[in-house]
PDB file as gemmi writes it, atoms N, CA and C in Angstrom:
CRYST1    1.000    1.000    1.000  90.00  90.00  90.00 P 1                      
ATOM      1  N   UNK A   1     128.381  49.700 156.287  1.00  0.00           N  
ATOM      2  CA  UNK A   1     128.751  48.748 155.255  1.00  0.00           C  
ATOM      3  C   UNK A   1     129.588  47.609 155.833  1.00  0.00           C  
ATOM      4  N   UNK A   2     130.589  48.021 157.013  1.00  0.00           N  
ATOM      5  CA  UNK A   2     131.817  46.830 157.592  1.00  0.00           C  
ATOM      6  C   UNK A   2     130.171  45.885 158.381  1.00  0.00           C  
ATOM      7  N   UNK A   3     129.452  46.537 158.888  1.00  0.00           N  
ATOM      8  CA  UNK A   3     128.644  45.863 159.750  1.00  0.00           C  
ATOM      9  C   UNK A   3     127.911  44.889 159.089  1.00  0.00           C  
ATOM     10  N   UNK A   4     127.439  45.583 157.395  1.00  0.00           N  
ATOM     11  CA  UNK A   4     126.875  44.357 156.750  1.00  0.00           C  
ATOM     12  C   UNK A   4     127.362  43.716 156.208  1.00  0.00           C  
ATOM     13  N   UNK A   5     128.857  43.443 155.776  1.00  0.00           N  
ATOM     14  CA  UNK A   5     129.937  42.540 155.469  1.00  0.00           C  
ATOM     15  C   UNK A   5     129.856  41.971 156.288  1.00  0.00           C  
ATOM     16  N   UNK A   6     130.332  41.898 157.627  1.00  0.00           N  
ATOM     17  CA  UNK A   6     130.281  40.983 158.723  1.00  0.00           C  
ATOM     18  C   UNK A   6     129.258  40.283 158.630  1.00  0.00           C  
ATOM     19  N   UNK A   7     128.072  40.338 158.725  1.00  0.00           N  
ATOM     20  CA  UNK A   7     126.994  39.860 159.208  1.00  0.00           C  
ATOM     21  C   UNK A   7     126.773  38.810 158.274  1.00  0.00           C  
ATOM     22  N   UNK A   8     127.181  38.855 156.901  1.00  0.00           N  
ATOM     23  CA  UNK A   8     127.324  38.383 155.981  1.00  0.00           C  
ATOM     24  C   UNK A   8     128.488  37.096 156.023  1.00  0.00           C  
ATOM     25  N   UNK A   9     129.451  37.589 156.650  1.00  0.00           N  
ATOM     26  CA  UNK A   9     130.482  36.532 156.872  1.00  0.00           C  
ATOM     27  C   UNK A   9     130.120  35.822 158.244  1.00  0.00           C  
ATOM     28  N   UNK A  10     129.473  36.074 158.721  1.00  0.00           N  
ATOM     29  CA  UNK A  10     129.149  35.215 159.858  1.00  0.00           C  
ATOM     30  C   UNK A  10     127.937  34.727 159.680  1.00  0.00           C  
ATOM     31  N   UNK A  11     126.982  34.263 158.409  1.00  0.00           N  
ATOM     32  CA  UNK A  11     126.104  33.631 158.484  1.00  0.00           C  
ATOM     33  C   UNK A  11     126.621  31.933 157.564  1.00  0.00           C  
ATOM     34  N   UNK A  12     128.520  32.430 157.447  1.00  0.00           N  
ATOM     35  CA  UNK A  12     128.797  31.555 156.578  1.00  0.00           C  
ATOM     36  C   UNK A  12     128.984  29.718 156.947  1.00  0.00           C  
ATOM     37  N   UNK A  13     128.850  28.743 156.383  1.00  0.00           N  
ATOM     38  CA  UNK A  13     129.141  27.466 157.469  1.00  0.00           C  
ATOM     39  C   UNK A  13     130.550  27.554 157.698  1.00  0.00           C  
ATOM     40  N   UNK A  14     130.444  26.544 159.215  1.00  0.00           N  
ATOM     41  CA  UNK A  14     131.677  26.568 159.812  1.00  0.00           C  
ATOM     42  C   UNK A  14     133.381  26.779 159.352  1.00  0.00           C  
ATOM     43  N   UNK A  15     133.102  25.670 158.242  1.00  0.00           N  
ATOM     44  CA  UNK A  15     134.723  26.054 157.265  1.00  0.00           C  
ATOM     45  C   UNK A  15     134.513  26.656 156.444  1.00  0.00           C  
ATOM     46  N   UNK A  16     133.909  27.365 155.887  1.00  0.00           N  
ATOM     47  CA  UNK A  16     133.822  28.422 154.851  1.00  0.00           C  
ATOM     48  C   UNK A  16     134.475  29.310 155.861  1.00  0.00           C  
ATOM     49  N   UNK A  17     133.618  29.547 157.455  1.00  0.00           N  
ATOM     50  CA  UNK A  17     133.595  31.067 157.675  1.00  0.00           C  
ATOM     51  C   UNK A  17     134.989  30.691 158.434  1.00  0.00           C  
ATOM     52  N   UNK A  18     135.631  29.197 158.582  1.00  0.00           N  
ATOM     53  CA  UNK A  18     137.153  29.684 158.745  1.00  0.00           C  
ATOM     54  C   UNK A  18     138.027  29.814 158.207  1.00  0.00           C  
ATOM     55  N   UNK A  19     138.573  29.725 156.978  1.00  0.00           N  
ATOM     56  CA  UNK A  19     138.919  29.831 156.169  1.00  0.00           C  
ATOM     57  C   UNK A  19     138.674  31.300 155.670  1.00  0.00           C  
ATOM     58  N   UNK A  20     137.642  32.011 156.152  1.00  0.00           N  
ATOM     59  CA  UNK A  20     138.132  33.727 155.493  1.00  0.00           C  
ATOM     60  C   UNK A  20     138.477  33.874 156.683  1.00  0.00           C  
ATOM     61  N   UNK A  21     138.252  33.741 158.009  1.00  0.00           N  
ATOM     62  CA  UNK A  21     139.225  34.484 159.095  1.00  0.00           C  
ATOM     63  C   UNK A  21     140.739  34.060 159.151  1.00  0.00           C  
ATOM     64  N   UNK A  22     141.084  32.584 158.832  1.00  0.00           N  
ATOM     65  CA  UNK A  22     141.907  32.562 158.790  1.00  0.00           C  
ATOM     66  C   UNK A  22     142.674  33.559 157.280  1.00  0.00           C  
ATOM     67  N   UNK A  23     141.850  33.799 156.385  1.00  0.00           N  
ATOM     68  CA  UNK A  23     142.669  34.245 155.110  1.00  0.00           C  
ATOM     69  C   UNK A  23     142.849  35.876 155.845  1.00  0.00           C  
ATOM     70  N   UNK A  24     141.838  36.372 156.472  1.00  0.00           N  
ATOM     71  CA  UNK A  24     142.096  37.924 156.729  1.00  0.00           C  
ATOM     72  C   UNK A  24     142.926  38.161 157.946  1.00  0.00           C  
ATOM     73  N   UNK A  25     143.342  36.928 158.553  1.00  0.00           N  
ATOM     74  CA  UNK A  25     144.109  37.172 159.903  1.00  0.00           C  
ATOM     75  C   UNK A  25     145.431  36.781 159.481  1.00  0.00           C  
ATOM     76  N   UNK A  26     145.517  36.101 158.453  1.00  0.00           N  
ATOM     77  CA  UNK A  26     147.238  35.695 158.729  1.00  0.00           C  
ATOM     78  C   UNK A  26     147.818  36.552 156.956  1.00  0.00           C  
ATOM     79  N   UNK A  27     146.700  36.532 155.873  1.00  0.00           N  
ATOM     80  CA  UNK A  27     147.208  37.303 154.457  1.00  0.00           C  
ATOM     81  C   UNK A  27     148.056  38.516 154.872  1.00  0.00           C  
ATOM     82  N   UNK A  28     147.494  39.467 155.390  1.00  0.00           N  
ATOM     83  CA  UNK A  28     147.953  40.773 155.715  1.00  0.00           C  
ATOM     84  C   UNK A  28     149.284  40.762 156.741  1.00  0.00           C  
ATOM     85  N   UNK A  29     148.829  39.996 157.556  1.00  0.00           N  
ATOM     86  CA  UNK A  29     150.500  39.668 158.582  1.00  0.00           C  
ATOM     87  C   UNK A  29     151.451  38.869 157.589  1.00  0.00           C  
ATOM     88  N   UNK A  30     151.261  38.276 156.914  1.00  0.00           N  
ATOM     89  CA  UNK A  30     152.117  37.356 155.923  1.00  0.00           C  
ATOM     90  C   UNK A  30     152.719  38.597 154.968  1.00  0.00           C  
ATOM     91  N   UNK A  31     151.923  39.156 154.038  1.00  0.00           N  
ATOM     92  CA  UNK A  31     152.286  39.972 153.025  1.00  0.00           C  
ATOM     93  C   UNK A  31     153.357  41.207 153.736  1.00  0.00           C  
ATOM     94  N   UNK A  32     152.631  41.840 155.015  1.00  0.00           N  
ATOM     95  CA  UNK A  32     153.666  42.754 155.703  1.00  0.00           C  
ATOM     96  C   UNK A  32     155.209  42.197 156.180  1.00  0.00           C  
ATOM     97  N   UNK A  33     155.438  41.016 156.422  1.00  0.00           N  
ATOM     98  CA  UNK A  33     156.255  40.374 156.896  1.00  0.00           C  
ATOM     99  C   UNK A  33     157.222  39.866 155.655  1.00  0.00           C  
ATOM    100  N   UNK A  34     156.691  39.931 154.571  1.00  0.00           N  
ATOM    101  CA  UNK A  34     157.185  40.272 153.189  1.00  0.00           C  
ATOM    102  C   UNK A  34     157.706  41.079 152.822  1.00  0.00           C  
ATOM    103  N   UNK A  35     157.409  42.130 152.982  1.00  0.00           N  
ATOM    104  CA  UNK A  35     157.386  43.435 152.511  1.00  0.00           C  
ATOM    105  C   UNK A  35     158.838  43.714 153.426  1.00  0.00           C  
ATOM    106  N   UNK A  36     158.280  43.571 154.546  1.00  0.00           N  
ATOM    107  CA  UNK A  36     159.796  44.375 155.516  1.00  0.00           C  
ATOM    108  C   UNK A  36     160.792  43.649 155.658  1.00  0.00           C  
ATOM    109  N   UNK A  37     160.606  42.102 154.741  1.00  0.00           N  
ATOM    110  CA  UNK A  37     162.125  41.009 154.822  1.00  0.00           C  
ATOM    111  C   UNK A  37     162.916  41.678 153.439  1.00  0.00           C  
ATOM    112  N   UNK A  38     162.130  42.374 152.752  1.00  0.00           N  
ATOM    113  CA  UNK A  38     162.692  43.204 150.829  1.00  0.00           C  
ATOM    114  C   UNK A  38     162.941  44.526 151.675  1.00  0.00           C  
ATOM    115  N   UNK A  39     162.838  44.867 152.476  1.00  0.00           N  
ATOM    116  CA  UNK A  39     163.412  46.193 152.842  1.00  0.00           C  
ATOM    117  C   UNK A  39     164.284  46.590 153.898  1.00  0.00           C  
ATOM    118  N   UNK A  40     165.056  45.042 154.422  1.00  0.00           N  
ATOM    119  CA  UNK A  40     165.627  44.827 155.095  1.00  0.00           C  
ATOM    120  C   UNK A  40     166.584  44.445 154.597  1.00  0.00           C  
ATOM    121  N   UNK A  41     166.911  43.651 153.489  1.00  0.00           N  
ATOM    122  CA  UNK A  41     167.928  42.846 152.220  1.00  0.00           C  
ATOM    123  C   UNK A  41     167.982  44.585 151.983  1.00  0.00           C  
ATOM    124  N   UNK A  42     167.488  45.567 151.414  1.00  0.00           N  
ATOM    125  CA  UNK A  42     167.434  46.438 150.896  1.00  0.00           C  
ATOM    126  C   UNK A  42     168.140  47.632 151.402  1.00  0.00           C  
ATOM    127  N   UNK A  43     168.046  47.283 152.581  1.00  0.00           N  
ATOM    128  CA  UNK A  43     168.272  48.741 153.580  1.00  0.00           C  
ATOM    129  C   UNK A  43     170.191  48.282 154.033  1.00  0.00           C  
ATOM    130  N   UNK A  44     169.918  46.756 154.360  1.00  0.00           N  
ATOM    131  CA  UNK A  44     171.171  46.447 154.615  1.00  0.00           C  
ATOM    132  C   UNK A  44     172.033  46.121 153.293  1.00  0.00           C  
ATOM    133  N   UNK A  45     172.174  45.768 152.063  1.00  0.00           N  
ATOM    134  CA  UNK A  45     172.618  45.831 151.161  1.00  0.00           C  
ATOM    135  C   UNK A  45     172.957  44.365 150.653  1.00  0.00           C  
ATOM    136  N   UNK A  46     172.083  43.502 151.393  1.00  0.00           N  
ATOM    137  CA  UNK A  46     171.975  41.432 150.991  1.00  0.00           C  
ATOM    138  C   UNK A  46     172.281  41.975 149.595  1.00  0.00           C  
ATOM    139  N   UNK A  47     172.732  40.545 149.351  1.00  0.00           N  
ATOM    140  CA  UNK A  47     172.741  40.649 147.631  1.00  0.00           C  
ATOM    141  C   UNK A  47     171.977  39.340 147.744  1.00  0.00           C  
ATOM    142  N   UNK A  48     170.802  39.899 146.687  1.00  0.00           N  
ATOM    143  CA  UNK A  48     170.115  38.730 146.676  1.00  0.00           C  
ATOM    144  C   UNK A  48     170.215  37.645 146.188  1.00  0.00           C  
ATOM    145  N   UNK A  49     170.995  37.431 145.456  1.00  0.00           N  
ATOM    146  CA  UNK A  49     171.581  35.891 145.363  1.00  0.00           C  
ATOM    147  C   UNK A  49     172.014  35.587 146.693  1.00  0.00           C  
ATOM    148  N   UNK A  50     172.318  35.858 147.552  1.00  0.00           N  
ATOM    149  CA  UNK A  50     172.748  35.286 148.778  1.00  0.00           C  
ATOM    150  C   UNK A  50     171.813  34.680 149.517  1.00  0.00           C  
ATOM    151  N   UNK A  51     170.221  34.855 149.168  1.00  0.00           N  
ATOM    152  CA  UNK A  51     169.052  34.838 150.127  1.00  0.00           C  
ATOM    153  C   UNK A  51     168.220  33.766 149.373  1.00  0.00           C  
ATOM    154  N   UNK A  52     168.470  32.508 150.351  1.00  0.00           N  
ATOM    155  CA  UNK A  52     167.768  31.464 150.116  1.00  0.00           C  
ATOM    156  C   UNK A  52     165.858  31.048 149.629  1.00  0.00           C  
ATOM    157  N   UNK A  53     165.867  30.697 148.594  1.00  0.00           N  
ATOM    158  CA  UNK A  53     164.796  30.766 147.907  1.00  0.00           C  
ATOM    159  C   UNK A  53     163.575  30.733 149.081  1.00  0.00           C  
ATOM    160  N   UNK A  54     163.031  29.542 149.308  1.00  0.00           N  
ATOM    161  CA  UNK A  54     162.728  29.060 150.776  1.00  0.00           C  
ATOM    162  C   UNK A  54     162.325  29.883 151.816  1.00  0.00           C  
ATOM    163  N   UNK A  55     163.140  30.134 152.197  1.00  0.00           N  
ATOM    164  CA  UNK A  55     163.630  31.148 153.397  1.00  0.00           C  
ATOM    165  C   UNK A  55     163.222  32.548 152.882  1.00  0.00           C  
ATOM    166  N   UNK A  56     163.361  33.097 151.872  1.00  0.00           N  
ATOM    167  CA  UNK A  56     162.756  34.230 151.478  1.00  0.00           C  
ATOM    168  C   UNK A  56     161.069  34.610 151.059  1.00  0.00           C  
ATOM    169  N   UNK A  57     160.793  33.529 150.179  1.00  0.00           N  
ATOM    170  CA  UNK A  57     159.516  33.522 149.605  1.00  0.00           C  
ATOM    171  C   UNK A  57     158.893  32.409 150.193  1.00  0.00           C  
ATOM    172  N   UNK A  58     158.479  32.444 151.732  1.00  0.00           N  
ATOM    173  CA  UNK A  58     157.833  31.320 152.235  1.00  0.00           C  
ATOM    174  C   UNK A  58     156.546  31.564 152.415  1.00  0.00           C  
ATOM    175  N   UNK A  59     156.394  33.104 152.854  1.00  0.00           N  
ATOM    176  CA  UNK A  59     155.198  33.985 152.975  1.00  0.00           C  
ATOM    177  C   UNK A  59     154.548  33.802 151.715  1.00  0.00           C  
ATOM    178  N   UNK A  60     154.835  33.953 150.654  1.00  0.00           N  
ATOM    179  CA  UNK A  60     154.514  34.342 149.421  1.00  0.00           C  
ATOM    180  C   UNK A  60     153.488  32.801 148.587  1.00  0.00           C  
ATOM    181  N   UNK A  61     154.343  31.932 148.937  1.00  0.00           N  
ATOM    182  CA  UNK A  61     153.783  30.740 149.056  1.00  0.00           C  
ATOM    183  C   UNK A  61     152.486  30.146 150.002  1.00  0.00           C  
ATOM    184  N   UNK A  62     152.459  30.461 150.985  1.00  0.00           N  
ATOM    185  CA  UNK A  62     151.400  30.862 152.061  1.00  0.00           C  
ATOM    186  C   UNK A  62     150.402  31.562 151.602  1.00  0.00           C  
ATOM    187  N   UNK A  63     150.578  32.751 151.022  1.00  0.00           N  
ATOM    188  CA  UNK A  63     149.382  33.277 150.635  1.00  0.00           C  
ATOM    189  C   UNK A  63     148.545  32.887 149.685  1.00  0.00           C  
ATOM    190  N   UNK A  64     149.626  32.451 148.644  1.00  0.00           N  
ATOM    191  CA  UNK A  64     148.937  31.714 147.542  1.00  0.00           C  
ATOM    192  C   UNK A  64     148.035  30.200 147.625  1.00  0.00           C  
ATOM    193  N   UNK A  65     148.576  29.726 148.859  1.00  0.00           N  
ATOM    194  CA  UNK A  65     148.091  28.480 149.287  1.00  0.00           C  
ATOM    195  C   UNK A  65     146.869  28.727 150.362  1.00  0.00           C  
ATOM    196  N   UNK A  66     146.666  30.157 150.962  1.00  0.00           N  
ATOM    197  CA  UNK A  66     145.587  30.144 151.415  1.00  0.00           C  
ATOM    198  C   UNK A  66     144.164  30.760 150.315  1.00  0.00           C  
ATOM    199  N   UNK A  67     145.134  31.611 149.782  1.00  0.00           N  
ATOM    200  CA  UNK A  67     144.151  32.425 148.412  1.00  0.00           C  
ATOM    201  C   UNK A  67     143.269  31.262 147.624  1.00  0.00           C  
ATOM    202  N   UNK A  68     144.333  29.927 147.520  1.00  0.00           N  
ATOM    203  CA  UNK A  68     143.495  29.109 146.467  1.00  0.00           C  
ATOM    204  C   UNK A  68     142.256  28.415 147.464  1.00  0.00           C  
ATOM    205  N   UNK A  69     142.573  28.121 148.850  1.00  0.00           N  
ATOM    206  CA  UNK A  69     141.518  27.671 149.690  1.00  0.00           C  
ATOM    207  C   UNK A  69     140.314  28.149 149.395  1.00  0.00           C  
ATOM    208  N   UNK A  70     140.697  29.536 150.043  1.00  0.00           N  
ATOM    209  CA  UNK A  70     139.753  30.753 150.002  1.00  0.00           C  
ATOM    210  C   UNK A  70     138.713  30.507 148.984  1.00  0.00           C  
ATOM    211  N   UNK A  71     139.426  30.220 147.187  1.00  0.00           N  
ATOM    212  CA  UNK A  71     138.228  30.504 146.431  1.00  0.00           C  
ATOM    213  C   UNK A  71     137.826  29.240 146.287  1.00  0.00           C  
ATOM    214  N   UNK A  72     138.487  28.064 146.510  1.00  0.00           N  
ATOM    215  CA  UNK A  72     137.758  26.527 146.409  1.00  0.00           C  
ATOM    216  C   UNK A  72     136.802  26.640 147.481  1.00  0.00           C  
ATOM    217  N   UNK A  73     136.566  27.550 148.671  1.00  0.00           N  
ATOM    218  CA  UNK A  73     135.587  27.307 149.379  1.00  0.00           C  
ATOM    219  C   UNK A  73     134.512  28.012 149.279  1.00  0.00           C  
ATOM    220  N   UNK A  74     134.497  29.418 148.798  1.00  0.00           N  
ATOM    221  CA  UNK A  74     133.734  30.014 148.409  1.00  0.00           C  
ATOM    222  C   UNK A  74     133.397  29.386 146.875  1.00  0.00           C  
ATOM    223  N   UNK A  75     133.647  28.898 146.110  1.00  0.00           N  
ATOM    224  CA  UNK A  75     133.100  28.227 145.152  1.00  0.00           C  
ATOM    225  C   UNK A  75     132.405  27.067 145.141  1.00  0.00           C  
ATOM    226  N   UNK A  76     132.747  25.992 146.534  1.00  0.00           N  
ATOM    227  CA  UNK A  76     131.915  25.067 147.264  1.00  0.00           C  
ATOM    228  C   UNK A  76     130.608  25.186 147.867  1.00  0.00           C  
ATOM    229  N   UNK A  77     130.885  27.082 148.469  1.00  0.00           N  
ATOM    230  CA  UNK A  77     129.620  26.842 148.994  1.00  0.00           C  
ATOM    231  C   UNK A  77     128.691  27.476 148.183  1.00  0.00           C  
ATOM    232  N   UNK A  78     128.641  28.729 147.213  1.00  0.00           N  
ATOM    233  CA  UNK A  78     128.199  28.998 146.348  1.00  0.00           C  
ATOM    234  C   UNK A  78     127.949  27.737 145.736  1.00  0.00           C  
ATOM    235  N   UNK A  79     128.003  26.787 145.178  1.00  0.00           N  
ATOM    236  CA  UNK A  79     126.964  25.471 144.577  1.00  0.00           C  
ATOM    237  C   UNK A  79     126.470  24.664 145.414  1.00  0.00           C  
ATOM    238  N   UNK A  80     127.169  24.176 146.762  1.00  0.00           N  
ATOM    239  CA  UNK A  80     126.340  23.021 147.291  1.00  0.00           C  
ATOM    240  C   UNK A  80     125.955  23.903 148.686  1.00  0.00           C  
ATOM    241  N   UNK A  81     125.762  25.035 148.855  1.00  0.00           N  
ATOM    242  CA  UNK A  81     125.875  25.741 150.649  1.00  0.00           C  
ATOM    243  C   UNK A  81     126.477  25.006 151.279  1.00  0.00           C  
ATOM    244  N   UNK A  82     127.420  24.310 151.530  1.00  0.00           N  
ATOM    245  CA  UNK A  82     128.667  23.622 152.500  1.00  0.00           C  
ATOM    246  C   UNK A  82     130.211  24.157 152.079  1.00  0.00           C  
ATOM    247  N   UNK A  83     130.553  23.821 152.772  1.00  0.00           N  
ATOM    248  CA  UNK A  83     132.252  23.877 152.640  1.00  0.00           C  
ATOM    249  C   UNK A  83     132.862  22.625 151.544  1.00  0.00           C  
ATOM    250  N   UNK A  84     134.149  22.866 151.096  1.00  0.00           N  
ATOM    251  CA  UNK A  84     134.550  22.053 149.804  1.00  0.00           C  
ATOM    252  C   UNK A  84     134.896  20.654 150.399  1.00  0.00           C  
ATOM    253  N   UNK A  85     135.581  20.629 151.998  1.00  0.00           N  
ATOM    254  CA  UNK A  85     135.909  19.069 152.574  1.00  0.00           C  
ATOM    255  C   UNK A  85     135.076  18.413 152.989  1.00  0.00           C  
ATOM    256  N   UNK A  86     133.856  19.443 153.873  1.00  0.00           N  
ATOM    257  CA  UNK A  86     132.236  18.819 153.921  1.00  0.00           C  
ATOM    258  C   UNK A  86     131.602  18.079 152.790  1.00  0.00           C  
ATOM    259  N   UNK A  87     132.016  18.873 151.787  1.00  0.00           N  
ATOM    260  CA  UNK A  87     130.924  18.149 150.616  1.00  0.00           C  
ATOM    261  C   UNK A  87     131.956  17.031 150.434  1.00  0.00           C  
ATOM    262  N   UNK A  88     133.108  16.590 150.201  1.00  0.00           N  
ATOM    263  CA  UNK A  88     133.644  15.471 150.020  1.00  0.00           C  
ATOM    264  C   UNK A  88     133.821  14.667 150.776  1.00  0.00           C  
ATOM    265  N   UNK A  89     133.570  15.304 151.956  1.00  0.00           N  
ATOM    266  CA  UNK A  89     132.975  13.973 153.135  1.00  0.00           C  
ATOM    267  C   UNK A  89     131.928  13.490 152.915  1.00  0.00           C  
ATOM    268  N   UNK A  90     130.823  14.293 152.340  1.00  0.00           N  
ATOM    269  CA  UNK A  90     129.374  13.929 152.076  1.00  0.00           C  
ATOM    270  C   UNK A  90     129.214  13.061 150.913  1.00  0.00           C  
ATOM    271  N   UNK A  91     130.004  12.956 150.128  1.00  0.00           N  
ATOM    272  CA  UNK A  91     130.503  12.151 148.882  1.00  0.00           C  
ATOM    273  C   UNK A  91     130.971  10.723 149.516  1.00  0.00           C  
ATOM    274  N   UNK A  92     131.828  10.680 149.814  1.00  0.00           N  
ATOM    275  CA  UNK A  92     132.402   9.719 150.973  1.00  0.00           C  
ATOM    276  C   UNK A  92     131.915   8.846 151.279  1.00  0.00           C  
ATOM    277  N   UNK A  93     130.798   9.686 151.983  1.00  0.00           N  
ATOM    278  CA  UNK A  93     129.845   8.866 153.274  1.00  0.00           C  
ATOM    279  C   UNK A  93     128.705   8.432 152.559  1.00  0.00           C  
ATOM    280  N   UNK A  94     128.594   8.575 151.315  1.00  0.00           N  
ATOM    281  CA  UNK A  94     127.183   8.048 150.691  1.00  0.00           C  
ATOM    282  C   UNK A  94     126.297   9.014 149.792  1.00  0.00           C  
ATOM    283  N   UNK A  95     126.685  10.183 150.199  1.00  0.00           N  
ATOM    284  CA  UNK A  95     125.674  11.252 149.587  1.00  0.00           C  
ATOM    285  C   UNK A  95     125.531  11.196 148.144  1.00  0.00           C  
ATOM    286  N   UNK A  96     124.950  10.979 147.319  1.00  0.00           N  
ATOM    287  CA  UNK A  96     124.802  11.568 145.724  1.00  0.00           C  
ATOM    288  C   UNK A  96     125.041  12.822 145.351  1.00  0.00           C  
ATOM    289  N   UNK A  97     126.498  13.495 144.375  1.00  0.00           N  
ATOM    290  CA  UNK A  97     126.695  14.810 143.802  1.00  0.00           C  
ATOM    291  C   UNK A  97     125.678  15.154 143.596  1.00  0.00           C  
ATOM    292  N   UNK A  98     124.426  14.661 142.809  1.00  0.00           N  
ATOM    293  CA  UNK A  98     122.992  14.990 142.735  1.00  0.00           C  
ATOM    294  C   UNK A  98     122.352  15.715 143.906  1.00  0.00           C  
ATOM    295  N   UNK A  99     122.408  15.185 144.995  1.00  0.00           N  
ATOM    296  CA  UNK A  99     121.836  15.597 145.964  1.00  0.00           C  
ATOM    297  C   UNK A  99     122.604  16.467 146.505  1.00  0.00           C  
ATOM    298  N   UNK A 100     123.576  17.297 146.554  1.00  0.00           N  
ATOM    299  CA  UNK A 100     124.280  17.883 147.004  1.00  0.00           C  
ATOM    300  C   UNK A 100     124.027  19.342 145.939  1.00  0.00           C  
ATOM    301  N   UNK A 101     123.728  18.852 144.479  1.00  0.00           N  
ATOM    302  CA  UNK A 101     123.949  19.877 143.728  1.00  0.00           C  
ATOM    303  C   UNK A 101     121.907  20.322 144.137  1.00  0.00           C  
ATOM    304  N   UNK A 102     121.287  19.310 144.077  1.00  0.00           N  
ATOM    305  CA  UNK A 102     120.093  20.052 144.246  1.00  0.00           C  
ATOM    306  C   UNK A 102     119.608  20.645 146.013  1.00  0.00           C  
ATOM    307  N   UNK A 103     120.862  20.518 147.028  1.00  0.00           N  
ATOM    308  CA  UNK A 103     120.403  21.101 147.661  1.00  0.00           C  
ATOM    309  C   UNK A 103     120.975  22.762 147.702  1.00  0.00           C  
ATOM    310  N   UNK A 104     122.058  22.634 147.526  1.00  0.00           N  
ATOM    311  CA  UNK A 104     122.308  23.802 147.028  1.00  0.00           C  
ATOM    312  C   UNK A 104     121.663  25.150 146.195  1.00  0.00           C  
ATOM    313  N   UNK A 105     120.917  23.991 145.535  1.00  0.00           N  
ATOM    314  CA  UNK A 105     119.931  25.024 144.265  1.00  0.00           C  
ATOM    315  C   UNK A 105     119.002  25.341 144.921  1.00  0.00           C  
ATOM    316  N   UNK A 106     118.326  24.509 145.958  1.00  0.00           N  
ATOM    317  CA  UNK A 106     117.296  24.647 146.824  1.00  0.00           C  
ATOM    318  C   UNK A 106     117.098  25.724 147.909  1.00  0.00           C  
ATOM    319  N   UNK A 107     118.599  25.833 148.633  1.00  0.00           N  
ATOM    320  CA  UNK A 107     119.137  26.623 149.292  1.00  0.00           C  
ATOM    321  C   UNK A 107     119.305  28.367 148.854  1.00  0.00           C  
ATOM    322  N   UNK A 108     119.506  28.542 147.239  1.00  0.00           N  
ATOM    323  CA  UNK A 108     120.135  29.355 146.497  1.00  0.00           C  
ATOM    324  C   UNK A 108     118.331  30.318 146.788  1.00  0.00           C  
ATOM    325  N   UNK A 109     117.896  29.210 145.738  1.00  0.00           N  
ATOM    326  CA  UNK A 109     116.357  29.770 145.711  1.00  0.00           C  
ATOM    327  C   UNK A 109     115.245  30.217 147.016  1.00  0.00           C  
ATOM    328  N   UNK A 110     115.518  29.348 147.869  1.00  0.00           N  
ATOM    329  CA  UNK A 110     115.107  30.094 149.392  1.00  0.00           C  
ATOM    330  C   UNK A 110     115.131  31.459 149.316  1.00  0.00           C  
ATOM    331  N   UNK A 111     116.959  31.748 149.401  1.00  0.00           N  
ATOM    332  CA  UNK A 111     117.548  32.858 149.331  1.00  0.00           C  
ATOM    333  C   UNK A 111     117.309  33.684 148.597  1.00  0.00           C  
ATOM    334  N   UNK A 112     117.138  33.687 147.375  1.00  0.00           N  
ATOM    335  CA  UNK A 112     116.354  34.895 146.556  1.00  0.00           C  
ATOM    336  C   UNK A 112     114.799  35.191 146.930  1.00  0.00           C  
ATOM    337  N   UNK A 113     113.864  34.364 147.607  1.00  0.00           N  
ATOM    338  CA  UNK A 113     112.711  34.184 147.618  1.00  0.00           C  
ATOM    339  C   UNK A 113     112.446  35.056 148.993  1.00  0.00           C  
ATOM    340  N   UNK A 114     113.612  34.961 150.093  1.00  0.00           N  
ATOM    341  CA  UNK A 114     113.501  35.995 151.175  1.00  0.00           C  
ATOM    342  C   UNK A 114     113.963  37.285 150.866  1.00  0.00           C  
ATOM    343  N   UNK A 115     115.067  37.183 150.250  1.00  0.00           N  
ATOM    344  CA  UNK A 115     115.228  38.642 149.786  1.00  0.00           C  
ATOM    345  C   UNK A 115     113.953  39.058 148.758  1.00  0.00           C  
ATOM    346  N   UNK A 116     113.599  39.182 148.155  1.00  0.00           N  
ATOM    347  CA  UNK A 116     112.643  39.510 147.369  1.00  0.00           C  
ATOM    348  C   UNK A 116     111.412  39.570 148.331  1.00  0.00           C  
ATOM    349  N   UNK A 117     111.057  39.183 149.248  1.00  0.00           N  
ATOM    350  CA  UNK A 117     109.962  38.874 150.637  1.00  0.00           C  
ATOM    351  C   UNK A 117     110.361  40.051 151.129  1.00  0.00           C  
ATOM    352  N   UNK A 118     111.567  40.490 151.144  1.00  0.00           N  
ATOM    353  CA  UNK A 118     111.838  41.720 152.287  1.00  0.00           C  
ATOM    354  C   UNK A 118     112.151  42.739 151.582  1.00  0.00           C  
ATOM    355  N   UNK A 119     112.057  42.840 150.299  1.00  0.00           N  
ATOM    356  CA  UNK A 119     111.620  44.021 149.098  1.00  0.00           C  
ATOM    357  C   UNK A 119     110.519  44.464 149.166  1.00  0.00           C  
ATOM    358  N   UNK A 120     109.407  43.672 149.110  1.00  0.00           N  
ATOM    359  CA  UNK A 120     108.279  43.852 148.951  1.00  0.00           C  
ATOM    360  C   UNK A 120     107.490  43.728 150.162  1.00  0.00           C  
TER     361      UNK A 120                                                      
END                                                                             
């Protein structure tokens, strides 16, 4: 199952598929590094009013700021198959939302059309 997750995350485009390594390489080191700064105030007896907002919940902020990436990009590429700054470069540079939304659809339908090919 890890093997077909992977395989899955590595067929993703370039910033999509960095954006989950970066979310699965630094979330879990962030959240642990959380965890043992509350059990350190805890163990040593901080009073937490003493412990600068900032300075405490910086991790916490981080995660949330990669979490929202995370689903703006997976929600980018789920409609247009690109990444969310790709497609607004592609906007940018001339492209029509039109054309972006029908390649996507184009892309989508491939994709059901091979899976269903390799059902049958």
């Amino acid at each position: 199952m890890v093997s077909k997750v992977w395989s899955s995350i590595k067929e993703l485009p370039g910033e999509v598929y960095f954006f989950v390594l970066i979310g699965l390489g630094l979330v879990p080191a962030l959240a642990l590094y959380f965890v043992a700064t509350l059990v350190y105030v805890s163990l040593n007896n901080i009073d937490i009013s003493q412990v600068s907002d900032f300075a405490f919940l910086w991790p916490v902020m981080v995660i949330s700021f990669l979490t929202i990436f995370f689903v703006v990009q997976l929600g980018a590429y789920h409609k247009f198959r690109t990444g969310f700054f790709l497609a607004w470069l592609e906007v940018v540079m001339g492209t029509p939302v039109e054309e972006l939304y029908e390649r996507g659809r184009q892309a989508r339908l491939e994709q059901h059309f091979q899976k269903n090919n390799k059902k049958g």
